[in-house]
CHARMM internal coordinates of N, CA and C (Angstrom, degrees):
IC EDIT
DIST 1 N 1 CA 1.4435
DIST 1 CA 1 C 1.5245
ANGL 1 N 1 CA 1 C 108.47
DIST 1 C 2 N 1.4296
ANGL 1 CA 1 C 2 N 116.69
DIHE 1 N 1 CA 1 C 2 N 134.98
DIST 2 N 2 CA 1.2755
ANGL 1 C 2 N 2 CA 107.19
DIHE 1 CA 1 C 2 N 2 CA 177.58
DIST 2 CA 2 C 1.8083
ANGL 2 N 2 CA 2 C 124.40
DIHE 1 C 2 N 2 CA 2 C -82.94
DIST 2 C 3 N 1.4363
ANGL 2 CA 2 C 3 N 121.43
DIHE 2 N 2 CA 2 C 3 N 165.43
DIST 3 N 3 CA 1.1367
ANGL 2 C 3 N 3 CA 129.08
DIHE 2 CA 2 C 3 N 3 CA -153.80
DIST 3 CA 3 C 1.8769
ANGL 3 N 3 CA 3 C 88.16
DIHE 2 C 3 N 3 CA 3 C -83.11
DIST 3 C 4 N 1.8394
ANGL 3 CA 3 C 4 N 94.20
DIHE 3 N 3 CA 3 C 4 N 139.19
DIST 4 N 4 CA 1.9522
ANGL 3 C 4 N 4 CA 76.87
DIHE 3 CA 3 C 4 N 4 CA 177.04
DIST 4 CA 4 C 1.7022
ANGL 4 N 4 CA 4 C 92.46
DIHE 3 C 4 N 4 CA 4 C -115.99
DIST 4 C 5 N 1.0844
ANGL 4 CA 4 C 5 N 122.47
DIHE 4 N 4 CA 4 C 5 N 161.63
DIST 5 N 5 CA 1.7545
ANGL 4 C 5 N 5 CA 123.95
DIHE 4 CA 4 C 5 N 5 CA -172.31
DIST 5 CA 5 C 1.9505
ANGL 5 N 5 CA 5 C 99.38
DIHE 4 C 5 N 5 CA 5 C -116.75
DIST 5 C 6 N 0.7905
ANGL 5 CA 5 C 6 N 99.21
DIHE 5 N 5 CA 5 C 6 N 138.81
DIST 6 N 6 CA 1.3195
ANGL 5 C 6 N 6 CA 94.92
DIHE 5 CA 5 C 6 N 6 CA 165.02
DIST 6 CA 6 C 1.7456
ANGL 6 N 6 CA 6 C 135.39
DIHE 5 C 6 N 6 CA 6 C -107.04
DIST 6 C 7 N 1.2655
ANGL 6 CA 6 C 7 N 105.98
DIHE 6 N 6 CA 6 C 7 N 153.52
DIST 7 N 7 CA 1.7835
ANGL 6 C 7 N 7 CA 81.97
DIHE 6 CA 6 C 7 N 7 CA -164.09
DIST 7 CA 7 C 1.9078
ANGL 7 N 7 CA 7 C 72.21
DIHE 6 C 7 N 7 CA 7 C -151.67
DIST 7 C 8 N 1.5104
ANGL 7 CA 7 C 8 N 94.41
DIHE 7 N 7 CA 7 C 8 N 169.40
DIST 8 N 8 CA 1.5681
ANGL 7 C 8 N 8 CA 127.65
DIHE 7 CA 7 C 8 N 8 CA 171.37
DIST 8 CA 8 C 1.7209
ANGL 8 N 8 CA 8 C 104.93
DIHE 7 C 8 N 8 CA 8 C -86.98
DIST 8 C 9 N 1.6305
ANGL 8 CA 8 C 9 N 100.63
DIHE 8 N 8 CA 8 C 9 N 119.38
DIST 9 N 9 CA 1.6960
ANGL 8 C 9 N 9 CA 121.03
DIHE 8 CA 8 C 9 N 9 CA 171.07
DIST 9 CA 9 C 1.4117
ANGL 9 N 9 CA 9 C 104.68
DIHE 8 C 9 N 9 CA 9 C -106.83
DIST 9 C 10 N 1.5320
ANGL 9 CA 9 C 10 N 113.30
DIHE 9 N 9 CA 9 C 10 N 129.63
DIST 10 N 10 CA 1.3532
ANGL 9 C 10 N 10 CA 105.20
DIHE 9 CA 9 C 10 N 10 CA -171.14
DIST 10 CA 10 C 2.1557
ANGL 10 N 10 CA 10 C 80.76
DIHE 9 C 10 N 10 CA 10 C -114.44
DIST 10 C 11 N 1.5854
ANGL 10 CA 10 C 11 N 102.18
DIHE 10 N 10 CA 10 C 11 N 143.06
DIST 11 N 11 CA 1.2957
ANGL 10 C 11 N 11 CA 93.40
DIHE 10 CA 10 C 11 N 11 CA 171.95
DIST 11 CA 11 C 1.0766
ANGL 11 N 11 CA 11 C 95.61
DIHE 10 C 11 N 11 CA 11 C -156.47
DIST 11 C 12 N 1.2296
ANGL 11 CA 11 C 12 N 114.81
DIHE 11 N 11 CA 11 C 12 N 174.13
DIST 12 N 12 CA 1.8168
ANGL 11 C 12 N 12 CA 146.73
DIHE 11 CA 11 C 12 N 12 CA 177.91
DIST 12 CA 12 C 1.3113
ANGL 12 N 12 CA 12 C 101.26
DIHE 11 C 12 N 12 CA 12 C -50.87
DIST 12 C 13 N 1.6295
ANGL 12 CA 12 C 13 N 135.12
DIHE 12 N 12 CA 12 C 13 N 119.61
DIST 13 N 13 CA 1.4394
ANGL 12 C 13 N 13 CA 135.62
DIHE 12 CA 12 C 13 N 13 CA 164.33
DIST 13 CA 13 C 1.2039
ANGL 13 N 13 CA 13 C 127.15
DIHE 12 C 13 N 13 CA 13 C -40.40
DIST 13 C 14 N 1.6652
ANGL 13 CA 13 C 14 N 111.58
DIHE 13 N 13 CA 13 C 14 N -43.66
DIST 14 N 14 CA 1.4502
ANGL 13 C 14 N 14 CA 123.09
DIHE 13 CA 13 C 14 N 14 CA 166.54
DIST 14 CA 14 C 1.3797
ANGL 14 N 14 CA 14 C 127.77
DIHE 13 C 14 N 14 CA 14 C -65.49
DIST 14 C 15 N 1.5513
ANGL 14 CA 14 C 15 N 92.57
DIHE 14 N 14 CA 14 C 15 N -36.16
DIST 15 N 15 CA 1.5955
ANGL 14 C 15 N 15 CA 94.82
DIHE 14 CA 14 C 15 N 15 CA 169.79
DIST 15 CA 15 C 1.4670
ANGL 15 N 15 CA 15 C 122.13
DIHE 14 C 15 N 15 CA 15 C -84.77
DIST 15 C 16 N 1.2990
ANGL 15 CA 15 C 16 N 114.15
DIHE 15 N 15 CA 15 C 16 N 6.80
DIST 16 N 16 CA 1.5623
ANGL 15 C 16 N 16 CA 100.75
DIHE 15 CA 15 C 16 N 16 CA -164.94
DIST 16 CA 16 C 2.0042
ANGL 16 N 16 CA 16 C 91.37
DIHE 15 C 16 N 16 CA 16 C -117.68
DIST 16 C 17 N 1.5314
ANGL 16 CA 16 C 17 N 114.28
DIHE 16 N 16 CA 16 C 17 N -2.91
DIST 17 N 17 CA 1.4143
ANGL 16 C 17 N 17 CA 112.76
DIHE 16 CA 16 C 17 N 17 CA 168.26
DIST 17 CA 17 C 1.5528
ANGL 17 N 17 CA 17 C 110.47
DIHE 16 C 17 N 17 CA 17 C -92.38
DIST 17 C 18 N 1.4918
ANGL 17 CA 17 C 18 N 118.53
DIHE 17 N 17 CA 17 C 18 N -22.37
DIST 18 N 18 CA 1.2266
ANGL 17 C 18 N 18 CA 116.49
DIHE 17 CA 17 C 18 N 18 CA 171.75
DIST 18 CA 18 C 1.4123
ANGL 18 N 18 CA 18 C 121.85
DIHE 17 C 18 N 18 CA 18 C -75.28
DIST 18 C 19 N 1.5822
ANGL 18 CA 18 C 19 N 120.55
DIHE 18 N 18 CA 18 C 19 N -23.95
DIST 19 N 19 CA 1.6639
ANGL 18 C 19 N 19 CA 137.01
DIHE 18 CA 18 C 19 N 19 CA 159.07
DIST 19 CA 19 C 2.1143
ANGL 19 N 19 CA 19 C 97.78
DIHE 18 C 19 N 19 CA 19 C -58.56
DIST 19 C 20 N 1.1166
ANGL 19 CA 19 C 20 N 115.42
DIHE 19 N 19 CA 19 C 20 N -42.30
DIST 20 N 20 CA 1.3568
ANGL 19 C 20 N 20 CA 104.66
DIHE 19 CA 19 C 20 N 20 CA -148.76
DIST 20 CA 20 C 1.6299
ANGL 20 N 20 CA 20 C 97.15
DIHE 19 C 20 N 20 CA 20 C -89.53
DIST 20 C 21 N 1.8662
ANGL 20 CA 20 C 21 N 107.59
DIHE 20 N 20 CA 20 C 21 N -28.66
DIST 21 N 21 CA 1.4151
ANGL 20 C 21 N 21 CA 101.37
DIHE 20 CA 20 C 21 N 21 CA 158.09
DIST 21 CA 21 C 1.7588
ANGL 21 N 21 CA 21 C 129.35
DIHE 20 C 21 N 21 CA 21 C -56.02
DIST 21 C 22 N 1.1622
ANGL 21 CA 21 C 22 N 90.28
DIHE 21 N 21 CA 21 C 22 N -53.60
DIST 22 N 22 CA 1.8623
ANGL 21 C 22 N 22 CA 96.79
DIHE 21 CA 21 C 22 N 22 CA 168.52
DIST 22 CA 22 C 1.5037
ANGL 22 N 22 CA 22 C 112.60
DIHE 21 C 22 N 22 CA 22 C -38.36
DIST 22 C 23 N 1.4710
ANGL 22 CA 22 C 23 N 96.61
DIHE 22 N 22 CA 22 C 23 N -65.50
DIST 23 N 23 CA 2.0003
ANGL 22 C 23 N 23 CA 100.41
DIHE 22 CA 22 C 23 N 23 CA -179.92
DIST 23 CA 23 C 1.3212
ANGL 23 N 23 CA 23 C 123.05
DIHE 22 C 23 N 23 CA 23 C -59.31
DIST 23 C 24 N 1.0188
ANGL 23 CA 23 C 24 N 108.74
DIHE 23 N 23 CA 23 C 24 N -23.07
DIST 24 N 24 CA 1.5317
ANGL 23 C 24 N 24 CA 111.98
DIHE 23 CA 23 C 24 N 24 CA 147.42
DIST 24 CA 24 C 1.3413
ANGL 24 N 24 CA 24 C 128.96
DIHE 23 C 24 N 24 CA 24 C -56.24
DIST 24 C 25 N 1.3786
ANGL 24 CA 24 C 25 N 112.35
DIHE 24 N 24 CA 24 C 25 N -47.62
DIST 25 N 25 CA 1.6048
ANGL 24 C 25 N 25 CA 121.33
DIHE 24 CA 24 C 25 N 25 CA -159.03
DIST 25 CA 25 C 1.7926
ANGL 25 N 25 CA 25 C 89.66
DIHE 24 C 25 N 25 CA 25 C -74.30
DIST 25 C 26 N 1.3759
ANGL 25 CA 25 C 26 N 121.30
DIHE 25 N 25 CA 25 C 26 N -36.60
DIST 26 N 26 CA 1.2572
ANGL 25 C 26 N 26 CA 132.98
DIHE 25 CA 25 C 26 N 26 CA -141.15
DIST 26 CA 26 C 1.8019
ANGL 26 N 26 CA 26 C 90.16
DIHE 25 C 26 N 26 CA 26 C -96.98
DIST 26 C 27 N 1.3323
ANGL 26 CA 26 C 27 N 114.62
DIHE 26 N 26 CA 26 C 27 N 8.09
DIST 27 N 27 CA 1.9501
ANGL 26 C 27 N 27 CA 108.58
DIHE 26 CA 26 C 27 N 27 CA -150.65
DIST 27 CA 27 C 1.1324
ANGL 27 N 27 CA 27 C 112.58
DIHE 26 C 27 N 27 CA 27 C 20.09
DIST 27 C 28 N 2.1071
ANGL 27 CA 27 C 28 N 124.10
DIHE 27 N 27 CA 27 C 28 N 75.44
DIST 28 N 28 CA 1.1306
ANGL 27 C 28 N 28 CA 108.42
DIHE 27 CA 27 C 28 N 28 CA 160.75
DIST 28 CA 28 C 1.7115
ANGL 28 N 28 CA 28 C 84.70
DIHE 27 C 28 N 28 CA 28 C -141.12
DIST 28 C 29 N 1.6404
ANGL 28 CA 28 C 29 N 104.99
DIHE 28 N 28 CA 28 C 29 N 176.16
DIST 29 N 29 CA 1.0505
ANGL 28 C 29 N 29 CA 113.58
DIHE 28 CA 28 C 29 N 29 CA -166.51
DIST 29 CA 29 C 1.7126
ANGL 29 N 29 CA 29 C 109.88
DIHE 28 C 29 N 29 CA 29 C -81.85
DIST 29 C 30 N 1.1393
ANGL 29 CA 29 C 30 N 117.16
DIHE 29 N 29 CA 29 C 30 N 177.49
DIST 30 N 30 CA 1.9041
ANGL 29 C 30 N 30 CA 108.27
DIHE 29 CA 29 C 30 N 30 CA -169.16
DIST 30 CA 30 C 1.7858
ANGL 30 N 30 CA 30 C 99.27
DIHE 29 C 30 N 30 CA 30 C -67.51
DIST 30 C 31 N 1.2919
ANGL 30 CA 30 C 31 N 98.70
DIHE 30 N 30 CA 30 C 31 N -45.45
DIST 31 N 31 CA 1.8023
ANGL 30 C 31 N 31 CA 118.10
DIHE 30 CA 30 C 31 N 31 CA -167.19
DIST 31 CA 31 C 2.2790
ANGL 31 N 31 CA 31 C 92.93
DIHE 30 C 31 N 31 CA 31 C -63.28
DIST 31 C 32 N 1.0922
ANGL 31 CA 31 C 32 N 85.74
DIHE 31 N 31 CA 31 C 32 N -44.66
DIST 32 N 32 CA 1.6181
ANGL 31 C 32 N 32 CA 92.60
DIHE 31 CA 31 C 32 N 32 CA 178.70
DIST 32 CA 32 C 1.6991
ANGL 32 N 32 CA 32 C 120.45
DIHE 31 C 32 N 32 CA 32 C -51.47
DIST 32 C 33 N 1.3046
ANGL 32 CA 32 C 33 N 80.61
DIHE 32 N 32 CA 32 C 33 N -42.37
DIST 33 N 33 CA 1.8532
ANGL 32 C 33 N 33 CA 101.37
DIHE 32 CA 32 C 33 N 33 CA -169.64
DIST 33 CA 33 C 1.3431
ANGL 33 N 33 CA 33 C 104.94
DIHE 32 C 33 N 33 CA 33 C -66.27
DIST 33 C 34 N 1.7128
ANGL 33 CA 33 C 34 N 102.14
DIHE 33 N 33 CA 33 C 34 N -41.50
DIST 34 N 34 CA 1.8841
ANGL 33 C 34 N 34 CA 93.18
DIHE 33 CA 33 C 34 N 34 CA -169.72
DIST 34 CA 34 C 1.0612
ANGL 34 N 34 CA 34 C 109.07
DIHE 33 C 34 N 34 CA 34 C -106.02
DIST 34 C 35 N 2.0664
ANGL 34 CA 34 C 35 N 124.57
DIHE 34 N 34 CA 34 C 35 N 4.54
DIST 35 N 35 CA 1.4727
ANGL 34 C 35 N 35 CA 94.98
DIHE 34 CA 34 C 35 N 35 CA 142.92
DIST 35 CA 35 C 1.4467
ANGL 35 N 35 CA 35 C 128.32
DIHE 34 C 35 N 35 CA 35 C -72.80
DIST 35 C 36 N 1.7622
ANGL 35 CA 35 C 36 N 116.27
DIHE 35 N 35 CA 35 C 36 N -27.81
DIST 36 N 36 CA 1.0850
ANGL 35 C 36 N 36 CA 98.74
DIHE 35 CA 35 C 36 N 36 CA -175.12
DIST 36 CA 36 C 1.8163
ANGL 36 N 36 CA 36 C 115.61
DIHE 35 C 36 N 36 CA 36 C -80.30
DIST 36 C 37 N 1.0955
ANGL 36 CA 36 C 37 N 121.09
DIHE 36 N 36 CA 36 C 37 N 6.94
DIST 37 N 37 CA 1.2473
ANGL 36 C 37 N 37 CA 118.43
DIHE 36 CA 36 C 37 N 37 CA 168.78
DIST 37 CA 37 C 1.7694
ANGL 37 N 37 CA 37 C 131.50
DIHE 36 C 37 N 37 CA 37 C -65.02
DIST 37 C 38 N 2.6149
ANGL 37 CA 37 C 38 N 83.65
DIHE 37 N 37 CA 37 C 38 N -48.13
DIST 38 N 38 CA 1.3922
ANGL 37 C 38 N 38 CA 93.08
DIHE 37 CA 37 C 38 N 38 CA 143.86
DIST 38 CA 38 C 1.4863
ANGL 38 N 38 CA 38 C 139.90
DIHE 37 C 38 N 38 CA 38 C -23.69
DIST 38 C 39 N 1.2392
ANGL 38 CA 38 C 39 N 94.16
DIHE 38 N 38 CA 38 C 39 N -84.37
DIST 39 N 39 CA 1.4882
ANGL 38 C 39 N 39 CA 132.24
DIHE 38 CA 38 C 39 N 39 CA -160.12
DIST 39 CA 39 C 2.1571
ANGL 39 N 39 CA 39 C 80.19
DIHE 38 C 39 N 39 CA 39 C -46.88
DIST 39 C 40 N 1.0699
ANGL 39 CA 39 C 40 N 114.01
DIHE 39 N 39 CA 39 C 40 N -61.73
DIST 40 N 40 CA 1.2645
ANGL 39 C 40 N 40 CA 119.18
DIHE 39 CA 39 C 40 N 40 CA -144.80
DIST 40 CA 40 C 1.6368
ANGL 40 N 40 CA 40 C 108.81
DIHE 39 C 40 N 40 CA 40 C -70.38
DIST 40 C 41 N 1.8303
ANGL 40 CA 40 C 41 N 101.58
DIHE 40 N 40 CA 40 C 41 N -8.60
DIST 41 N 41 CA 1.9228
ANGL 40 C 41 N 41 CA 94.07
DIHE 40 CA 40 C 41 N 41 CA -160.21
DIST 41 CA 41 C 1.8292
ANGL 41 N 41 CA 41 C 65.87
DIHE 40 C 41 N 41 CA 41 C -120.00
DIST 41 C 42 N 1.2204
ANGL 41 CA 41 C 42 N 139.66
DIHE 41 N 41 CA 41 C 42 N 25.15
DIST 42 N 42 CA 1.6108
ANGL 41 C 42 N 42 CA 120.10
DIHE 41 CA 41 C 42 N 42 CA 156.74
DIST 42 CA 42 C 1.3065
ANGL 42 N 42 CA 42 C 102.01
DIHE 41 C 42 N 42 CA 42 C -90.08
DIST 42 C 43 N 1.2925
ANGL 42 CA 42 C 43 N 120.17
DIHE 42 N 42 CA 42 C 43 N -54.45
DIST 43 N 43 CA 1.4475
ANGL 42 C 43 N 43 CA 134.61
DIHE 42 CA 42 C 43 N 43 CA 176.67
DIST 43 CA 43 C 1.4228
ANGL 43 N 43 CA 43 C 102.91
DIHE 42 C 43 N 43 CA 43 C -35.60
DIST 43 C 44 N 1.3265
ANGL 43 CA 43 C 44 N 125.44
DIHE 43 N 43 CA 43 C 44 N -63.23
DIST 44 N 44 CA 1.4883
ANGL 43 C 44 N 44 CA 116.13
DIHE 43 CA 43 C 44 N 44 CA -161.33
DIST 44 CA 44 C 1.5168
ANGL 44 N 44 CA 44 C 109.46
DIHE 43 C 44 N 44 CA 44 C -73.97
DIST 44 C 45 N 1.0842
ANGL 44 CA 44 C 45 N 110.27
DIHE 44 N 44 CA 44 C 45 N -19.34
DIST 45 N 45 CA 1.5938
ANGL 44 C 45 N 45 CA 131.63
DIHE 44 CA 44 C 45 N 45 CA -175.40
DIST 45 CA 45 C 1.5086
ANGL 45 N 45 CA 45 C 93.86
DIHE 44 C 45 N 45 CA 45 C -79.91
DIST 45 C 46 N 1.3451
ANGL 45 CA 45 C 46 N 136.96
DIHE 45 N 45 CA 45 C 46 N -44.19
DIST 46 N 46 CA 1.8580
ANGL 45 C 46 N 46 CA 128.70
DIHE 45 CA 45 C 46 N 46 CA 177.58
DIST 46 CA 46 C 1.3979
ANGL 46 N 46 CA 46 C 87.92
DIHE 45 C 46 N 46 CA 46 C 107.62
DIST 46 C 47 N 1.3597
ANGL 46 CA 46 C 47 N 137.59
DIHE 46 N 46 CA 46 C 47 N 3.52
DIST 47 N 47 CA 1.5589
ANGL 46 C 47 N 47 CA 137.63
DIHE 46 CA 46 C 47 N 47 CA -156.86
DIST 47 CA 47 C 1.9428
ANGL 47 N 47 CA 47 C 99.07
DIHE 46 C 47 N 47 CA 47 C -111.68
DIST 47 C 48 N 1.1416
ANGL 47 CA 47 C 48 N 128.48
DIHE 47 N 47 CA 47 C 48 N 40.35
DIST 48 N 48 CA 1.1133
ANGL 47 C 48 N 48 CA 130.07
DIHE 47 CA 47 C 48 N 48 CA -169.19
DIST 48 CA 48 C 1.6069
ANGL 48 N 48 CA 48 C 88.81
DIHE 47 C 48 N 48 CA 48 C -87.66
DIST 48 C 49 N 1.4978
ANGL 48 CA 48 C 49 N 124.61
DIHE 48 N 48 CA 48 C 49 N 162.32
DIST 49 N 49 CA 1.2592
ANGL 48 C 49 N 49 CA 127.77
DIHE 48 CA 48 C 49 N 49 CA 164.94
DIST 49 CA 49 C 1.4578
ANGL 49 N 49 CA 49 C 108.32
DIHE 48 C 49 N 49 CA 49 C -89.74
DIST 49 C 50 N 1.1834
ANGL 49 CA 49 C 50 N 106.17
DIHE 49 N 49 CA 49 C 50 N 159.65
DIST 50 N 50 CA 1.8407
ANGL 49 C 50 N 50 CA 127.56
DIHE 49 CA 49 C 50 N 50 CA -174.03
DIST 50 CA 50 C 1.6575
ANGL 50 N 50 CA 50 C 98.00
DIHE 49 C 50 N 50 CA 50 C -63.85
DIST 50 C 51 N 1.0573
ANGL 50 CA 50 C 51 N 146.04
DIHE 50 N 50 CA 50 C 51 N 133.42
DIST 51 N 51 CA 1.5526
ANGL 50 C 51 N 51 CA 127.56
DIHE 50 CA 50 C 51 N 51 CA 160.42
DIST 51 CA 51 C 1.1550
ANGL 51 N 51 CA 51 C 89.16
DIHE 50 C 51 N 51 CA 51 C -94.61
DIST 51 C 52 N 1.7138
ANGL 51 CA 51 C 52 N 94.49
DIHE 51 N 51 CA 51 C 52 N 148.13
DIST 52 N 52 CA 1.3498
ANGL 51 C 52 N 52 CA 129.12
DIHE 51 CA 51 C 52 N 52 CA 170.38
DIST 52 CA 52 C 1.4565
ANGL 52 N 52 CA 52 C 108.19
DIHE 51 C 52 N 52 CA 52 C -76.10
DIST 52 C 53 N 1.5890
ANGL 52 CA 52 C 53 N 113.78
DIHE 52 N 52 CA 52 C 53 N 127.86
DIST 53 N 53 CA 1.5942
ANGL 52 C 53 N 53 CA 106.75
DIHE 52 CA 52 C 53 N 53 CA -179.58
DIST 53 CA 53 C 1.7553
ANGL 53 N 53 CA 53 C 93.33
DIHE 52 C 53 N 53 CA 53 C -64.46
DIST 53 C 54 N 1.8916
ANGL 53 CA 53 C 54 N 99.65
DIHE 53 N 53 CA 53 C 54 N 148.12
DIST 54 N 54 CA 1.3287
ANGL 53 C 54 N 54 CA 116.51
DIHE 53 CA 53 C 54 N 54 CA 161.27
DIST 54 CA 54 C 1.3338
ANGL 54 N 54 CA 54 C 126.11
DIHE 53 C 54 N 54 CA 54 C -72.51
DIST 54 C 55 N 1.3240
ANGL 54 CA 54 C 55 N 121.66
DIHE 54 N 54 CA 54 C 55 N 135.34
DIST 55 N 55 CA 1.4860
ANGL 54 C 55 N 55 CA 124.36
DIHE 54 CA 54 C 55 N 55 CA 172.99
DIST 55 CA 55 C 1.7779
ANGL 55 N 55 CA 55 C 117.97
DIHE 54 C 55 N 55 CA 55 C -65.86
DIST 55 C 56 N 1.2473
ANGL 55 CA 55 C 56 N 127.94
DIHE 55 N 55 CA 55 C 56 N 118.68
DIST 56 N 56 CA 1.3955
ANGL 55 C 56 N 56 CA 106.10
DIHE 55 CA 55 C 56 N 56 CA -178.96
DIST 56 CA 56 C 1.3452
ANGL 56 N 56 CA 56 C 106.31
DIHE 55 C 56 N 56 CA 56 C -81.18
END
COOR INIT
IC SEED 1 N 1 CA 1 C
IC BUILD
């Protein structure tokens, strides 16, 4: 599993209740929602990161 880091997101009030409505709608958590939002507009973008093979 890869290592996740945490850092401070400063965002728009409106925008960050309309993320927490979605993660709701979606049953995922707010932090959940906007990685997978991440995760999902790198992909379409071709900008996904390399995974590191796992050690067994």
């Amino acid at each position: 599993m890869s290592k996740k880091k945490a850092f401070a997101l400063r965002i728009n009030e409106d925008m960050l209740k309309a993320v927490e409505k979605w993660a709701t709608d979606e049953f995922r958590s707010t932090n959940g929602q906007i990685e997978w939002m991440l995760t999902e507009s790198l992909r379409k973008a071709k900008r996904q990161p390399k995974r590191s093979s796992e050690k067994p």
